[in-house]
C-alpha positions in Angstrom: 0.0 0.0 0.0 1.5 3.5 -0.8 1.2 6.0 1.4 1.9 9.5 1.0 5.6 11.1 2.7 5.6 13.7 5.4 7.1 16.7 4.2 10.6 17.3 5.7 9.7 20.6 7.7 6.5 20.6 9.3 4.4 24.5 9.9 3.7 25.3 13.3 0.1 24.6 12.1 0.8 20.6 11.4 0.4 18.3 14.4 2.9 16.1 15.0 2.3 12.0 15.1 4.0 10.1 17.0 4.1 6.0 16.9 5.8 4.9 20.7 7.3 1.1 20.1 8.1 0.2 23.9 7.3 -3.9 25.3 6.1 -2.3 29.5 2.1 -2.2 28.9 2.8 0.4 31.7 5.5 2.6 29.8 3.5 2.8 26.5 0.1 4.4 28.8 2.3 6.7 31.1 4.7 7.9 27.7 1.5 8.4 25.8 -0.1 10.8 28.9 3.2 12.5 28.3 3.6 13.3 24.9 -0.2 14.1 24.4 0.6 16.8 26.9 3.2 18.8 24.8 1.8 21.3 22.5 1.1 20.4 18.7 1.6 16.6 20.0 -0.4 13.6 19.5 0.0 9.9 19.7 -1.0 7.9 16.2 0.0 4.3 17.7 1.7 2.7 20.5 3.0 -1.0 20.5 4.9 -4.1 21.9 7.2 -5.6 19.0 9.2 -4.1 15.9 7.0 -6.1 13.8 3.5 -4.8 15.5 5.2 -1.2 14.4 6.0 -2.4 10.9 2.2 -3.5 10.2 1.2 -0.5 11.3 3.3 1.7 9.6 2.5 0.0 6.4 -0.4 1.6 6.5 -0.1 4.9 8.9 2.4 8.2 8.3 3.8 9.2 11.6 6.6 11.9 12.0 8.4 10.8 14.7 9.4 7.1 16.6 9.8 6.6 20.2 11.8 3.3 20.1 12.9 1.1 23.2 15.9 -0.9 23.0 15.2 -4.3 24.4 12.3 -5.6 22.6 11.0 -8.8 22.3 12.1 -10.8 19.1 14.1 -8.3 17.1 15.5 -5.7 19.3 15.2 -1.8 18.7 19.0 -1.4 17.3 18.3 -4.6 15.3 15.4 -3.1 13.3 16.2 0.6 13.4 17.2 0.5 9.6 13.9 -1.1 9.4 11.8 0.9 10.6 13.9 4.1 9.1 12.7 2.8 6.1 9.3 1.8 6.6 8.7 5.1 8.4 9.3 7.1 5.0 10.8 10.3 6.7 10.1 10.1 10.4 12.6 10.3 12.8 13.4 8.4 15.5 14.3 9.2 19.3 16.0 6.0 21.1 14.2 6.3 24.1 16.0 2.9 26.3 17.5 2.3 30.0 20.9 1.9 28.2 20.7 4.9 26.2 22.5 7.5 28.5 25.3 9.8 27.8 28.3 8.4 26.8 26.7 4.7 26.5 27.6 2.7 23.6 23.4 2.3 22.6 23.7 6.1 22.4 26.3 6.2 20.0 25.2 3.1 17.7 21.7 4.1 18.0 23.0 7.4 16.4 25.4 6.0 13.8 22.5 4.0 12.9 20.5 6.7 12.0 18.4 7.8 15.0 17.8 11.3 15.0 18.0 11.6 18.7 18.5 9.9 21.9 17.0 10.1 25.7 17.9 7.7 28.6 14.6 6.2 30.1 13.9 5.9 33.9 12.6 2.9 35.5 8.6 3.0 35.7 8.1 4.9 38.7 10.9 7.6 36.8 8.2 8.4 34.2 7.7 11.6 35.3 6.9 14.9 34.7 10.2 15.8 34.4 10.9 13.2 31.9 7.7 14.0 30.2 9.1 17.4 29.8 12.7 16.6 28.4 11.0 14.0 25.8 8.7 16.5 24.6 11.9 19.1 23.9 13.7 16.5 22.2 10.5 16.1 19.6 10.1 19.2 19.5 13.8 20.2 18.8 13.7 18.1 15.6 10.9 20.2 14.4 11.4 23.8 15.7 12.5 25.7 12.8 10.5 26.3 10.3 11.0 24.6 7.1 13.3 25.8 4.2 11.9 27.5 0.9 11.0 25.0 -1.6 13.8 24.2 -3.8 13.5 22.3 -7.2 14.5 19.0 -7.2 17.7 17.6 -7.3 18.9 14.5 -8.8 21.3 12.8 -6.4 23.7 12.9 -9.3 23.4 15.9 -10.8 25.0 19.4 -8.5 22.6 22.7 -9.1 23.4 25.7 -10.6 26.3 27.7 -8.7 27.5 30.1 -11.3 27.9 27.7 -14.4 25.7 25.0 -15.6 25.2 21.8 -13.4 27.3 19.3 -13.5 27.2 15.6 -13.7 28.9 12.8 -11.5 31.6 12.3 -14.4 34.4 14.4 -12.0 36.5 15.3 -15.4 40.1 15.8 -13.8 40.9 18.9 -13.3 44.0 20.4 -12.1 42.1 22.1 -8.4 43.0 18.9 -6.4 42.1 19.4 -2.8 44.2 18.3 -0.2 42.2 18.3 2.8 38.4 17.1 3.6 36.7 18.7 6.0 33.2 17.7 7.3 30.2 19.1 9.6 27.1 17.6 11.1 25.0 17.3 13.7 21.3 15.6 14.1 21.4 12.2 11.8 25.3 13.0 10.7 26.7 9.9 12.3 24.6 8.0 9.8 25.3 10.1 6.9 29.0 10.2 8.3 29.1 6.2 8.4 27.8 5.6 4.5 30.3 8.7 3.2 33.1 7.1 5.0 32.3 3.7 3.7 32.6 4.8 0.1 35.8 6.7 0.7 38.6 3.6 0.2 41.7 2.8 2.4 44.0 4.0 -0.3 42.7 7.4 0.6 45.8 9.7 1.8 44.3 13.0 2.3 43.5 13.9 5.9 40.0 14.3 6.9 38.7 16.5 9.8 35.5 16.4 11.2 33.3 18.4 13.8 30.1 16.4 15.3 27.8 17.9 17.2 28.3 15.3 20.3 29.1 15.9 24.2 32.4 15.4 25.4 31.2 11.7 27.3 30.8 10.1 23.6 34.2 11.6 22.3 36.6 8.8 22.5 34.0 6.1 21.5 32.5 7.9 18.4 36.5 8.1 17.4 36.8 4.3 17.5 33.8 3.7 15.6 35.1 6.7 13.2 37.9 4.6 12.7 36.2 1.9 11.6 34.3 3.3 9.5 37.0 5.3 7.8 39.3 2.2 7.8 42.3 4.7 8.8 43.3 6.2 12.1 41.3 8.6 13.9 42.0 11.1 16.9 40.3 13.5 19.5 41.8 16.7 18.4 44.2 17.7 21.4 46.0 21.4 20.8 49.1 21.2 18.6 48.2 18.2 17.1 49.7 17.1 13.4 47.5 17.5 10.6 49.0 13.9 8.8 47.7 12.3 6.1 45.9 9.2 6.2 44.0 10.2 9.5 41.0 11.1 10.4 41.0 14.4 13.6 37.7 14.8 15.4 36.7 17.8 17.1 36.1 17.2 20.8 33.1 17.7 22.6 34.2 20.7 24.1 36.5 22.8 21.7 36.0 24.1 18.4 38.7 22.4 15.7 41.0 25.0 14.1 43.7 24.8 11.5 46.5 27.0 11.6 50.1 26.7 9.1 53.3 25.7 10.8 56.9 27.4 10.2 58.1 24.4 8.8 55.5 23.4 6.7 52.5 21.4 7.1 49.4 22.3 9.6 48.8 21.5 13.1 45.3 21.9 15.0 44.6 25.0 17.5 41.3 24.0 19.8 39.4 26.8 21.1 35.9 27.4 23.3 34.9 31.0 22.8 31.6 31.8 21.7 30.5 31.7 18.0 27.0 32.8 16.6 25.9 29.4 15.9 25.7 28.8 19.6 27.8 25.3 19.4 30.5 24.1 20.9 32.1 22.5 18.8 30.8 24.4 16.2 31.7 23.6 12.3 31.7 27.3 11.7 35.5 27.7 13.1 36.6 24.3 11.8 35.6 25.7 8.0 36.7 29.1 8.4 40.7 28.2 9.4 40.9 25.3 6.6 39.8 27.7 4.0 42.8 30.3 5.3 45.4 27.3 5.6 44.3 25.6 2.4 42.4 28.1 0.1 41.3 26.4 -2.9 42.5 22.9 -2.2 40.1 21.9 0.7 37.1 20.0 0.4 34.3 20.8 2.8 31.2 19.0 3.4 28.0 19.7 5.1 25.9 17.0 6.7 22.6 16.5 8.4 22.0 18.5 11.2 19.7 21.3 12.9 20.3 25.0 12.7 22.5 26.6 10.7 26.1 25.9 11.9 28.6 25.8 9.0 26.5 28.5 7.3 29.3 31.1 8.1 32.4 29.3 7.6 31.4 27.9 4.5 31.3 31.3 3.3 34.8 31.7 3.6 35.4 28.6 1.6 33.8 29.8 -1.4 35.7 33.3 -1.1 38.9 31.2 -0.7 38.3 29.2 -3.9 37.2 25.9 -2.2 34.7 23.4 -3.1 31.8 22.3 -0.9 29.4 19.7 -1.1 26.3 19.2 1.1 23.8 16.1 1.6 20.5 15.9 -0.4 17.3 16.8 1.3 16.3 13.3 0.7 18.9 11.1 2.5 19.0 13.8 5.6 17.1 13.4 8.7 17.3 17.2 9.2 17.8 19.4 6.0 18.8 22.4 8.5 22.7 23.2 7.8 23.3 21.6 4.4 19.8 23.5 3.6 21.0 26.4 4.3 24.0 26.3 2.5 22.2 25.0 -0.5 19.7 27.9 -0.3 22.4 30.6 -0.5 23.6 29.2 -3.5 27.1 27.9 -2.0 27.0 24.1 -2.8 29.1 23.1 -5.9 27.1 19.8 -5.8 24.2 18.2 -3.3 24.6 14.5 -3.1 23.6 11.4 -0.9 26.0 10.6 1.4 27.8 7.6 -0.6 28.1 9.8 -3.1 29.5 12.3 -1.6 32.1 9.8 -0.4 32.7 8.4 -4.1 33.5 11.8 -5.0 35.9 12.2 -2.5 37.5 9.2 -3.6 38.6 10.7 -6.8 39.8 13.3 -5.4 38.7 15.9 -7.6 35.7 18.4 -7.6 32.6 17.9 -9.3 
């Protein structure tokens, strides 16, 4: 049965459905009080098993997922994919025991997909206060309102940005960049697994990346970084080598600069002062110090994520010569930053993440 797709932003008019999947009889009725208690909220189904949530989203539209963890039959990590894809567009907030900060649910949940996370109490925690911390996390995923229609893009085809679009052939050109630099925040572990996997081992340029994440999840998210990426990957510590072959994460509680050594070569400068975006670490300062160091031989890339953070430093990119790339509305679970990039007319090309990491793979721009 086909059933129509939510659009990605929803008005401040347009209710908000929510299907809770969640095995306690007791935590389905008390979760349900609280979510139908939060404004513009409502409850469209709540059941035991992933494949009770399956049926009915065969033949229901919700916009967002509350999904426990340990589920009967096939557990909530298990099917998250799943139900990603049966739930055409909605996102999903791991709501489990073992999904507090730092835990290694959290993180998997994330690289999985989920849009968002929340540790659950026992049953007689289910309260108010939890009511009112699951309701901000919905509503965070919705609170901006959506982006000016754009036409359609085709995954392999970038839009207009001063010359006619251009196809996925990558003609080699002589503007080799020599540095990849990547931003995200709500859904970009996801997006940030696939690119990776498409970029191969052989890969020698170094690749930074700033991810909207506490400082707790830091040194796990960089071991599963490294395996995604196949290659090396450290928490950014001040002075730190920019090397090839590596991947440099920003931690959880600096922003990642660039800055050129004497000698040659770049080393990273982390800093915390405020930025407009409001982050910490915030992509803006990560984009704006590559573009000095590297000019036109950096390759920056904007993933899913809320807000508007890169918006600014990306700016710089394009006045430096460099090229950027940001995800397709389609494959993102927020179209916030890389929407905003694309609406300013600052993408060179707008890709799914695999893509995106194919490109990267040759090397050159689009």
């Amino acid at each position: 049965m086909a059933i129509a797709i939510r659009p990605p932003g929803l008005s401040p008019a347009d209710p908000i459905r929510v299907l809770i999947v969640d095995d306690s009889v007791v935590s389905r009725a008390v979760i349900t009080r609280l979510v139908e208690a939060g404004d513009r909220m409502g409850v469209a189904g709540a059941v035991a098993t992933v494949a009770a949530a399956l049926a009915f989203l065969a033949g229901e539209t919700v916009d967002v997922i509350l999904l426990d963890v340990a589920l009967p039959g096939v557990d909530g990590l298990t099917a998250l994919p799943d139900l990603l894809n049966a739930g055409q567009g909605a996102r999903i907030v791991v709501v489990s025991s073992s999904a507090g900060d730092g835990a290694a649910t959290t993180v998997q949940a994330l690289a999985l997909g989920a849009a968002d996370t929340l540790e659950k109490p026992g049953t007689s925690g289910l309260s108010a206060e939890f009511g009112r911390q699951l309701v901000e996390r919905i509503g965070r995923l919705f609170d901006r309102p959506p982006l000016p229609r754009r036409p359609a893009v085709s995954p392999k085809v970038a839009p207009p940005c001063g010359s006619n679009p251009v196809t996925m052939t990558f003609a080699r050109t002589a503007t080799d960049f020599d540095i990849v630099a990547i931003g995200a925040s709500t859904g970009g572990i996801h997006a940030l697994s696939k690119l990776l996997r498409a970029v191969p081992p052989g890969f020698s340029s170094p690749i930074m990346v700033t991810q909207h994440l506490p400082v707790s999840f830091m040194t796990y998210f960089a071991a599963q970084l490294a395996l995604m990426a196949g290659r090396p990957c450290d928490v950014a510590v001040d002075r730190l080598r920019v090397r090839p072959g590596r991947v440099i994460v920003a931690p959880g509680d600096s922003h990642l600069r660039c800055v050129s050594l004497p000698e040659g070569g770049a080393a990273v400068r982390l800093t915390a002062e405020p930025v407009a975006s409001g982050c910490l670490p915030s992509v803006d300062p990560m984009f704006a110090s590559l573009a000095e160091v590297y000019g036109a031989r950096l390759l920056a890339v904007v993933l899913s994520g809320m807000g508007r953070d890169g918006a600014e430093g990306i700016q710089r990119v394009k006045a430096r010569g460099g090229c950027v790339i940001v995800q397709d509305q389609a494959s993102s679970v927020v179209w916030g930053m890389p929407g905003v990039v694309a609406a300013q007319g600052h993408a060179d090309a707008i890709l799914p993440p695999e893509a995106i990491g194919r490109l990267i793979a040759t090397g050159r721009r689009p």
